[in-house]
C-alpha positions as CSV (number, residue, x, y, z in Angstrom):
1,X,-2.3,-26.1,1.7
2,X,0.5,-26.5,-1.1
3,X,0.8,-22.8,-2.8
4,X,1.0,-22.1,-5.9
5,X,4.4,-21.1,-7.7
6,X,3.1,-17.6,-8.0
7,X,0.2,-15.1,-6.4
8,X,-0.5,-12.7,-3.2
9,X,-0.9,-13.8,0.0
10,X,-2.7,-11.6,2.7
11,X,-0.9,-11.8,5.7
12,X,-1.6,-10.1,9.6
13,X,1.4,-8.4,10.6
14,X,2.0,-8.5,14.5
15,X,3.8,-5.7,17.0
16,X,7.4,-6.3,16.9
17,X,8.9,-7.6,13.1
18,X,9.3,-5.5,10.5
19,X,7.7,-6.1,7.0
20,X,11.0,-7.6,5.8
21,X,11.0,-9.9,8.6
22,X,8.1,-11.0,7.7
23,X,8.7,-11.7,4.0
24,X,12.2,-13.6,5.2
25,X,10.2,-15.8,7.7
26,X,7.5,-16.3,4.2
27,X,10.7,-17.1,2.1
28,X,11.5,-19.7,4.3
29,X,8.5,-21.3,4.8
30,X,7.4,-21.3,1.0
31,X,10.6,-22.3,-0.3
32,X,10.7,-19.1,-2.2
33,X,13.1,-16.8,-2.7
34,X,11.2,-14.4,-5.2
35,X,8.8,-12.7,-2.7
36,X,7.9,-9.1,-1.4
37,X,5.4,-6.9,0.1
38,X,3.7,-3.7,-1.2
39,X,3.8,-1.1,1.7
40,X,5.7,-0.9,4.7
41,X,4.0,-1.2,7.9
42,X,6.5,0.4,11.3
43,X,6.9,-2.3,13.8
44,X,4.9,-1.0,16.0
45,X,2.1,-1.2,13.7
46,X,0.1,-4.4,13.2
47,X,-2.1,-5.2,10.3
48,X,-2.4,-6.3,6.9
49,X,0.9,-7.2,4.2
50,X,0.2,-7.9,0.9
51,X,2.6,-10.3,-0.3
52,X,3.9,-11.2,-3.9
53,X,5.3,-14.5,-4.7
54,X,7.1,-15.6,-7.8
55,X,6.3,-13.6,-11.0
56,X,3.4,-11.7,-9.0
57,X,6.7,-9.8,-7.9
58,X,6.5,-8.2,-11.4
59,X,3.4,-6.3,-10.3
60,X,4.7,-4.5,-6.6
61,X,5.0,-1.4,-7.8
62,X,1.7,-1.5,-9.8
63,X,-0.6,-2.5,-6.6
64,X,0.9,0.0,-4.3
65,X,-1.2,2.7,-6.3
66,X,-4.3,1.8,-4.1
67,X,-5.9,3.2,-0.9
68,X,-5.3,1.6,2.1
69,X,-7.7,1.4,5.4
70,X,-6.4,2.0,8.6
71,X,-7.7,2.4,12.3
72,X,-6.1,3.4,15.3
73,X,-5.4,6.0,17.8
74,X,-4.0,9.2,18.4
75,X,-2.9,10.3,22.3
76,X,-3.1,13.9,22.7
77,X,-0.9,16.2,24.9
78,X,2.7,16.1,23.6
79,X,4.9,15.4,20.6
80,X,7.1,13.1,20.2
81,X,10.4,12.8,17.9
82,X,9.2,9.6,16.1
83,X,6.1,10.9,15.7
84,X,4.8,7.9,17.7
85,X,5.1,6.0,21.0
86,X,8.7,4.8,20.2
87,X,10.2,8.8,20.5
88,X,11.2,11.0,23.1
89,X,9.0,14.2,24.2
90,X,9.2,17.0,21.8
91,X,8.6,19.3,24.9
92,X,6.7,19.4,28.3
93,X,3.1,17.7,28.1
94,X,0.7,20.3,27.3
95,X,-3.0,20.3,28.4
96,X,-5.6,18.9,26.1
97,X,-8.4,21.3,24.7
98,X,-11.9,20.4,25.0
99,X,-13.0,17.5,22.2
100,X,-16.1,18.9,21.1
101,X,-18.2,17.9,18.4
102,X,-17.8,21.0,16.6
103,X,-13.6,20.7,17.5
104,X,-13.5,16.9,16.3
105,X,-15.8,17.8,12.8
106,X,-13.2,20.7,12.2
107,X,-10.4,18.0,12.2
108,X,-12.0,15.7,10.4
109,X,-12.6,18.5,7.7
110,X,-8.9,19.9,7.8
111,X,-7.4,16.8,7.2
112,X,-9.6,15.0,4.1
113,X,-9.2,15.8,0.6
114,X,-6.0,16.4,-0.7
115,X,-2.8,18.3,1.3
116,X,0.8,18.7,1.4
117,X,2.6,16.5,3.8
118,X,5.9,16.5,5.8
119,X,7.4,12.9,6.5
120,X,8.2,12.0,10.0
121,X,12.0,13.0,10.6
122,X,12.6,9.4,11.2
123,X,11.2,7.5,8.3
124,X,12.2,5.4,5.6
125,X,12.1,8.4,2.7
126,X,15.7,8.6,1.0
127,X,17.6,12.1,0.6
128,X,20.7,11.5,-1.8
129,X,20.5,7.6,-1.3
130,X,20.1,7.8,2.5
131,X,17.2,7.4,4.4
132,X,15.8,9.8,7.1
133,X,15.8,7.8,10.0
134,X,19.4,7.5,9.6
135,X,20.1,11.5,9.0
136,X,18.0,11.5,12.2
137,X,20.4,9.2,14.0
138,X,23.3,10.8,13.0
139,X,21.8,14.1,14.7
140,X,22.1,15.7,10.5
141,X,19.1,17.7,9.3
142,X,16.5,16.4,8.1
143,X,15.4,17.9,4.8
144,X,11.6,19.3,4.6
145,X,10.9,17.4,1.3
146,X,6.3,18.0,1.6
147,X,4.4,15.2,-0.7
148,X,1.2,15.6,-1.6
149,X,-1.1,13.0,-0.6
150,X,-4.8,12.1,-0.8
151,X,-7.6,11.0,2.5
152,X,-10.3,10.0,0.6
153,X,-12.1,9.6,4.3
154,X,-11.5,10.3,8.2
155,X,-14.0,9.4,11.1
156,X,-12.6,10.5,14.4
157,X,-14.0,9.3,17.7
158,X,-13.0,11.1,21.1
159,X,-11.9,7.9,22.8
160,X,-10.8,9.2,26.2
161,X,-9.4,13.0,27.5
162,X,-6.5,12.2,25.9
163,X,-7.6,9.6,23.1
164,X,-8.7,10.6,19.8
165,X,-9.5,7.0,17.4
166,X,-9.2,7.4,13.4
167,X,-10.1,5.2,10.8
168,X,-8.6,6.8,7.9
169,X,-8.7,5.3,4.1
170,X,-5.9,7.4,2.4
171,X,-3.2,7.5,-0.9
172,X,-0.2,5.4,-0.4
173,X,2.6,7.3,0.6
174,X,0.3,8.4,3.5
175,X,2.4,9.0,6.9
176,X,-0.4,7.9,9.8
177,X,2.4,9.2,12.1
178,X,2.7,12.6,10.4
179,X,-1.2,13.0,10.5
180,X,-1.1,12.1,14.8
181,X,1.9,15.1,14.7
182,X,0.0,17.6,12.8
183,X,-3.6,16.8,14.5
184,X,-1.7,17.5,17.8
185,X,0.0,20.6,16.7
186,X,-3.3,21.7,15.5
187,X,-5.0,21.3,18.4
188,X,-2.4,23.6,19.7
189,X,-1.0,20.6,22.6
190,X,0.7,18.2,20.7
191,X,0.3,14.2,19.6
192,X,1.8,11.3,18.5
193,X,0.4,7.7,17.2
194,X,-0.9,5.4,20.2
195,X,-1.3,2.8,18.1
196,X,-1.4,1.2,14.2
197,X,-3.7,-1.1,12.4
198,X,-3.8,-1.4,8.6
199,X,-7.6,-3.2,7.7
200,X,-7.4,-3.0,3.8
201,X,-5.5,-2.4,0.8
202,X,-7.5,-2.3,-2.0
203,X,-10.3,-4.8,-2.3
204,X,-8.5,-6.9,0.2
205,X,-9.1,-7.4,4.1
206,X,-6.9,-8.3,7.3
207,X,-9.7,-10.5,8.2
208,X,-8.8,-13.0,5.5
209,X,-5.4,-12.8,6.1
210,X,-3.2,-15.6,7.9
211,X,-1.5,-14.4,11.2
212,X,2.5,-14.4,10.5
213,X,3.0,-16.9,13.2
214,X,1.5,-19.5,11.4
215,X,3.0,-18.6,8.1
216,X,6.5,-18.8,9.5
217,X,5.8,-22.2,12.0
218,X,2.9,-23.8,10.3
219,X,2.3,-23.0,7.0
220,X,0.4,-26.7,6.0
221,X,-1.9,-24.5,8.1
222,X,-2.9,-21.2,6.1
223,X,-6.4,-20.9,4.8
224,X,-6.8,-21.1,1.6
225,X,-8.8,-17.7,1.8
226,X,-5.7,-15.6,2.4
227,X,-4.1,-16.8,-1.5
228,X,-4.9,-14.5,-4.1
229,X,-4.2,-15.7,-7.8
230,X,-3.4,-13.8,-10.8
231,X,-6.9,-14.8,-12.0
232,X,-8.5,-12.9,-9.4
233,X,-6.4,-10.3,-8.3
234,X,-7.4,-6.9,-9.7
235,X,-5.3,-3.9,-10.3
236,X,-6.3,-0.2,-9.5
237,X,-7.2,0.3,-13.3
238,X,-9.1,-0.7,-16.1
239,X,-8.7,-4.1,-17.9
240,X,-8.8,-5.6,-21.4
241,X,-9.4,-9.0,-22.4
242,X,-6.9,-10.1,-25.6
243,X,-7.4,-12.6,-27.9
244,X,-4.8,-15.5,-29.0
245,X,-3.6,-13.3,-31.6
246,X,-3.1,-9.9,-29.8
247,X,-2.0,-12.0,-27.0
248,X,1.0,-13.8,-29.2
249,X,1.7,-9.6,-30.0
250,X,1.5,-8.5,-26.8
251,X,4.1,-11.1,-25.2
252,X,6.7,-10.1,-27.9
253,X,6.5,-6.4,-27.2
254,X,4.1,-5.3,-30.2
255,X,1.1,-2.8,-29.3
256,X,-2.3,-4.1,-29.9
257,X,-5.5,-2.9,-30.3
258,X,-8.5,-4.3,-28.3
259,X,-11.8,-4.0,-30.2
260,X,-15.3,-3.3,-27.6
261,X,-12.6,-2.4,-24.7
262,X,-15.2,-1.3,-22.2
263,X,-13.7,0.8,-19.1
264,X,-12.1,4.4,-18.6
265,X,-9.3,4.3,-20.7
266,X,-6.9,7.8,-20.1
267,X,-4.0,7.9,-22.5
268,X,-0.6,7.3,-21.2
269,X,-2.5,5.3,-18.0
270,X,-1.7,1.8,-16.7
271,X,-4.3,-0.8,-18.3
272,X,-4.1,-4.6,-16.5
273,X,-4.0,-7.0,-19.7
274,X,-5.7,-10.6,-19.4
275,X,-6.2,-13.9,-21.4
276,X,-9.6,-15.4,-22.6
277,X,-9.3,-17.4,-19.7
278,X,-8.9,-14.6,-17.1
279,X,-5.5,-15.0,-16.1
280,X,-3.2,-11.8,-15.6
281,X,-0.5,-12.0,-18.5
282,X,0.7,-7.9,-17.4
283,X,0.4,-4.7,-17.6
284,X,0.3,-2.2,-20.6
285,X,-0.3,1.6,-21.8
286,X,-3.3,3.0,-23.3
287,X,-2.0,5.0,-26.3
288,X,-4.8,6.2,-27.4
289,X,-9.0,5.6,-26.7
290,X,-11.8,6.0,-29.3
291,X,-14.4,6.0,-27.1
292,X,-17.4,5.9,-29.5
293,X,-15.8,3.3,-31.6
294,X,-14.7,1.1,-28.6
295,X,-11.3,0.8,-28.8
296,X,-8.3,0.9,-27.1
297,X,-4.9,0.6,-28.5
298,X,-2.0,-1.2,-25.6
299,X,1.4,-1.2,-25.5
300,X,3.2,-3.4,-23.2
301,X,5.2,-1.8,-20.2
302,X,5.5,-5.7,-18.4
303,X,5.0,-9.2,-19.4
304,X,4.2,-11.7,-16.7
305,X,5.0,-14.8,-18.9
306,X,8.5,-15.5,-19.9
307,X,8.4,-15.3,-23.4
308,X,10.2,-18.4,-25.5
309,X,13.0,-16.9,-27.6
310,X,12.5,-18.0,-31.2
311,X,14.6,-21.1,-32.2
312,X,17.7,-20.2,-34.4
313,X,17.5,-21.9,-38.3
């Protein structure tokens, strides 16, 4: 398929490259210089990258605001110092308790809702403009910096005497690795990550992705199923539709207000702004919402379009 100049494309990470490999081996084969990804996923992890192409770009830091779905499993009976497969033993193995019903429910229970967080020691996070994994690597202390973050669900399934499955939907800024560690620790013998799959981000699935091998070696060969356009792709908040007029104001920095605005407007809240014709021109603020009367008023935080400059007389 020929792609368009800008858009998302939904693409199944494999075990092995990192997400920035991945977006280097898409820059090559689209010719495109102006693309990145919205969520890191560890090597070792396979799954689902949401790409941005061209002025879609714009909007990375908008779309990581929604839940992603992940399955996977945890193996039970030590820790490890990556919090995953890749680490050394945190201590001796330890035996594994009994995974009862009434054990795996409590789990389940303990870690949905919202909770505070510690990063893995050897993560990506940044302390004073340097990362943890390379405080970690250094052998320099790691600072306990908790983040509060949100499991909106967990069903856990007692794979094996050892094996504990998850399929978790979560905040961003979720640590899977940090929730293996703290299920072990909780269960009193230790655990670390077995193994990685992101399914969803938003309203978008792995199963319509294309596989990064035949994004980097044939990419006349990607589905047309696995491009997203700015027409369709939705935001994780509400909408307004603007007219020419408001539109012409809106481009050139000017707040608006959108008459029978229908959606959840909080004051101060990203709104997703689009054309008559559906397109996504950017992203505003809601100033202020009268709710019985309709109306919403918008100022612009980013403008998709480039914007002519006026001609000089």
């Amino acid at each position: 398929m020929s792609f368009p100049r800008s858009g998302f494309l939904l693409v199944d990470k494999p075990v092995g490259p990192t997400s920035h490999d991945v977006v280097q081996a898409a820059r090559r084969a689209l010719k495109e210089r102006r693309i990145g990804h919205t969520g890191t996923l560890d090597p070792a992890a396979t799954g689902l990258l949401l790409l941005c192409i061209g002025k879609a770009t714009r909007l990375q830091q908008y779309l990581l605001a929604w839940e992603k779905t992940y399955h996977g499993e945890i193996r039970l009976g030590w820790g490890t110092t990556t919090y995953d497969g890749e680490g050394e033993p945190l201590a001796e193995a330890r035996p594994v308790p009994e995974l009862s019903e009434s054990v795996i429910a409590g789990l389940a229970a303990r870690f949905s809702g919202e909770f505070e967080q510690l990063p893995p020691p050897y993560s990506a996070k940044k302390t004073g403009g340097r990362k943890f994994y390379e405080l970690a690597r250094a052998g320099e202390e790691v600072p306990l910096q908790p983040k509060r973050v949100t499991v909106q669900s967990m069903a856990l399934t007692v794979v094996g005497p050892d094996r504990v499955g998850f399929a978790v939907t979560c905040s961003s800024g979720t640590y899977l690795r940090s929730l293996a560690h703290d299920i072990g620790e909780t269960l009193g013998c230790g655990g670390h990550l077995a193994s990685l799959r992101r399914v969803r981000i938003g309203p978008w699935l792995v199963e319509d992705a294309v596989s990064a091998e035949t994004l980097a070696n044939r990419p006349q060969e990607v589905q047309a199923g696995a491009f997203v356009s700015l027409a369709s792709a939705i935001l994780p908040f509400p909408e307004v539709t603007l007219n020419p007029t408001a539109m012409d104001h809106f481009m050139h920095g000017q707040e608006v207000a959108v008459r029978e605005a229908d959606g959840n407007y909080v004051p101060g809240s990203p709104v997703a702004v689009r054309d008559r014709s559906g397109d996504l021109v950017g992203v505003g603020v809601a100033l202020a919402f009268l709710a019985r009367a309709r109306t919403v008023n918008v100022a612009p935080r980013m403008v998709l379009a480039d914007v002519e400059a006026p001609a000089k007389t």
